[in-house]
N, C-alpha and C positions, 0 to 999 in steps of 0.2 A: 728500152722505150723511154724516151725523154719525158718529163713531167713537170708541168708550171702552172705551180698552186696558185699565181698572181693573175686570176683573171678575176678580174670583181663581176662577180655574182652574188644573189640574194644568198645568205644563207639557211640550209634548208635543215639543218640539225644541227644542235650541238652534243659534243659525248664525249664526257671526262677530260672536260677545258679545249676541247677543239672545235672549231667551225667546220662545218661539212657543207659544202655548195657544190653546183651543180658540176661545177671541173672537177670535182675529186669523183664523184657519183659517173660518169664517162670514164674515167680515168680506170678506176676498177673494171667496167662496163668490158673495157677494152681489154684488161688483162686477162678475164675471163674467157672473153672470144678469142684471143691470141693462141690460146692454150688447150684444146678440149679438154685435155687430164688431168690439169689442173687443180689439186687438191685445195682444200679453203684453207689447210695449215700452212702450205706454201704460197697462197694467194694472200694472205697477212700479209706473209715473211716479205713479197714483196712490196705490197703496198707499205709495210712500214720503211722500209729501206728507201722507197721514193720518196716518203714524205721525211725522210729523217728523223723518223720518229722513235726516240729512245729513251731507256730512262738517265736518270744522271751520269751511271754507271756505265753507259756506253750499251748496253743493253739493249735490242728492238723492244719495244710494248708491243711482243703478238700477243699476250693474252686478251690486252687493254684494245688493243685493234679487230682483235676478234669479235669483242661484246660489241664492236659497232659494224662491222660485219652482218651480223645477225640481227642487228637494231635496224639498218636502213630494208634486210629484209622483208620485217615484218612490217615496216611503213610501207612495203613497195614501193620502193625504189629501184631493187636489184634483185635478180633472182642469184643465190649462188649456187654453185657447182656442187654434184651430191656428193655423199657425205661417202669417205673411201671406208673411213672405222668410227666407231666411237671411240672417244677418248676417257680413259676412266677418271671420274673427276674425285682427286681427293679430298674434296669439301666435304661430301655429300653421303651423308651417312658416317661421318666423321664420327669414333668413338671420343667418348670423355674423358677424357684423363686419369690414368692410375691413382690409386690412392697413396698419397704418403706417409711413412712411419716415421714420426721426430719425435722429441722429443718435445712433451708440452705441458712438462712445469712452471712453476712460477719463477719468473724471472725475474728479481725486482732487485736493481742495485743500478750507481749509475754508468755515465758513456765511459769514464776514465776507467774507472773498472774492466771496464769489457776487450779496452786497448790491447794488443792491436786490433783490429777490426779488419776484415780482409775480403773487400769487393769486386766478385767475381761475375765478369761477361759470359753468361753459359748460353746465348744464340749457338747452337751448330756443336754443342757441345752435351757429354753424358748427362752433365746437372742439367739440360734442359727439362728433364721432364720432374725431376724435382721442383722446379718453379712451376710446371705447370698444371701439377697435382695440388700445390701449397694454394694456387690463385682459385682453382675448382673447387676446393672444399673451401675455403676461409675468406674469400673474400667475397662481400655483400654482391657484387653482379656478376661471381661466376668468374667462369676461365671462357675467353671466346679466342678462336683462332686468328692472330695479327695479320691483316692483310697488306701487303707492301716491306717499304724497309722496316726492321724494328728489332731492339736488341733488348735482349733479358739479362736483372742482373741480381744476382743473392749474394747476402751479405752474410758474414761467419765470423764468431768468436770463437777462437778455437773452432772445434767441430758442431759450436751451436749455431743454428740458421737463427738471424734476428729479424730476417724480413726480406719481401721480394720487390721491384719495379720493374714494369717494363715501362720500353718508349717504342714511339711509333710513327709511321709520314701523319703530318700537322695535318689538321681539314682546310681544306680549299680556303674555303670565305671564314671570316673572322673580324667582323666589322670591327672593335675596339682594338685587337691587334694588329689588323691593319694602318687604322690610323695610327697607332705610336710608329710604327716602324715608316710608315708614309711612302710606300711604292703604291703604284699603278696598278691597274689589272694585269699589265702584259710583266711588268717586271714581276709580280706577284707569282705570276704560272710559270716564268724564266726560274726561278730563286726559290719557292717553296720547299724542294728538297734540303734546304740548307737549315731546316727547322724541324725539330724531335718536339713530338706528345708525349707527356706523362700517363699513358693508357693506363697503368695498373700498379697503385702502391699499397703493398700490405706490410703493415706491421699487426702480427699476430697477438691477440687479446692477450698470451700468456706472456709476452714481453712488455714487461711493466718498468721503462727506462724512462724516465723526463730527457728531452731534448733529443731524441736518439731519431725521430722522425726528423730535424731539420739538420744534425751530423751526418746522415747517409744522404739526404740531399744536397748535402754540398761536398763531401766525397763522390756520388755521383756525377755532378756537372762538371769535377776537373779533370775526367778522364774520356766522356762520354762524345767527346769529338775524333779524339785519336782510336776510338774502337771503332765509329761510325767510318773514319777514315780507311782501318784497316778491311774493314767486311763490306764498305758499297763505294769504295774510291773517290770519298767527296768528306769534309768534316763539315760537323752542325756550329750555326752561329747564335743558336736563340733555342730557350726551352719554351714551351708553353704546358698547360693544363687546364679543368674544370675542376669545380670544385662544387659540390650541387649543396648551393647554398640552408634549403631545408634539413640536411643532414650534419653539414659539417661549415666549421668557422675559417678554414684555409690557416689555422694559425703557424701549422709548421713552413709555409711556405712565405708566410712573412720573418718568421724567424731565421729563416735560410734565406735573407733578403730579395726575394722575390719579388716583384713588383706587380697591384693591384690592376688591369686592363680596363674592367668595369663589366659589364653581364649579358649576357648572352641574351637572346630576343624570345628563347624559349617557340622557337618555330620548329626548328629541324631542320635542316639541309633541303630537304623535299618536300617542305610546307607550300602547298598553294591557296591558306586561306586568309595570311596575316595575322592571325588571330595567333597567341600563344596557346600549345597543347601540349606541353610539357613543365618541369619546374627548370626556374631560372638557374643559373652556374654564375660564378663569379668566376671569370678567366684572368689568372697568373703568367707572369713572363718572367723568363731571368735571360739579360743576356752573356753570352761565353766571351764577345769582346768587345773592349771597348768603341771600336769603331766601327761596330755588327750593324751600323743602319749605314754604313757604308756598303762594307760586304755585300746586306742584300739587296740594296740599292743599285749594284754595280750590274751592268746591262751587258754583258761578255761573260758574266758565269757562267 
């Protein structure tokens, strides 16, 4: 079935950076009625395939298609087809992370010392869940499950762990990031994947190194495109992070020349009242190359 998302219509939803108007809302209408047994896993699979909608990786977003499936639902918009199984969701009741056994003496000598130093991507690998026990007990907001791309990465002196980071997909809107790097809305939602979050950096209390926070963030960013490369088929051109300024002064990430953005509006992504109801972040950028406002700028990514 032929499909032409170029009819201008009002739009009637949006969901996770898409416009949904009334030619897609038929469009569906029609696959369903085409099909009686039509299953809603296979009614994504096609509605994404007609709207080419992927992740960077070449990838369909049935997940991502799904939540909006079930969003024009419950608008009434569409009734879908019943449900053949449920699908068991591994969010959901998700246990917490093992607990880790290291060692957690006092560490206190400096970076030259510790050399070599040897940082390791453990996404998809056994040390995974040693980073994910070390961020559950020891860091102040916990261990949460990364949702999207996102790679983990633990650092070792010999067989001593000095600390963990993950990264993760950038948040959509990012008013101060925005303007430095100065694309559009549409190139912004084109190019996004080309950008790692700083979700989660621990350096554990007992490692007591000067500078050893702003040494692993720049062993970090010089590798962290060609891993991004090897595991989602696309490399990063730009780091970002928060940094919640009540807490903490960002100083390693100036030290790691990182560049200051300016602060976050303290709303939330799903703020509808204007008003701030959080505390403010100061957001950090570094970029991986030099001509990275080119990169994301460029409209064929």
């Amino acid at each position: 079935m032929m499909y032409n998302h170029d009819m201008e219509t009002e739009t009637i939803l949006k969901y996770r950076g898409r416009a949904v108007n009334q030619a897609d809302i038929s469009f569906i209408k029609s696959l369903i009625s085409k099909e009686e047994d039509i299953g809603r896993c296979e009614l994504s699979r096609q509605v994404c395939r007609a709207w080419n909608w992927r992740q960077a990786n070449g990838i369909l977003k049935d997940m991502v298609c799904r939540g909006l499936l079930l969003q024009l639902e419950r608008e009434g918009h569409l009734a879908l087809p019943p449900r053949k199984k449920t699908p068991i969701n591994p969010f959901l009741n998700r246990q917490a992370p093992e607990k880790v056994e290291i060692d957690q003496s006092i560490l206190a000598t400096s970076v030259k010392m510790l050399q070599p130093i040897r940082v390791v991507q453990v996404r998809r690998t056994s040390l995974e869940k040693t980073f994910n026990g070390l961020i559950s007990q020891h860091h102040y907001l916990g261990y949460t499950q990364p949702v999207g791309e996102h790679l983990k990465y633990l650092f070792f002196s010999k067989d001593r762990v000095l600390g963990c980071f993950s990264w993760s997909s950038a948040v959509r809107h990012l008013a101060s990031r925005d303007r430095f790097i100065g694309w559009d809305a549409e190139i912004r939602k084109k190019n996004l994947h080309l950008l790692a979050y700083n979700s989660r950096f621990l350096i554990p209390e007992w490692i007591r190194v000067p500078h050893l926070a702003s040494h692993l963030l720049a062993q970090c960013s010089k590798r962290i495109s060609t891993d991004w490369q090897e595991i989602y088929n696309h490399p990063i051109y730009f780091l970002e992070t928060f940094v919640d300024t009540e807490l903490f002064k960002g100083t390693c990430y100036r030290a790691a020349n990182w560049i200051y953005l300016g602060k976050t509006t303290g709303r939330g992504k799903n703020d509808q009242t204007g008003k701030a109801n959080r505390s403010l972040k100061a957001v950090w950028g570094y970029p991986l190359a030099k001509n990275f406002k080119e990169y994301l700028n460029h409209t064929q990514t």
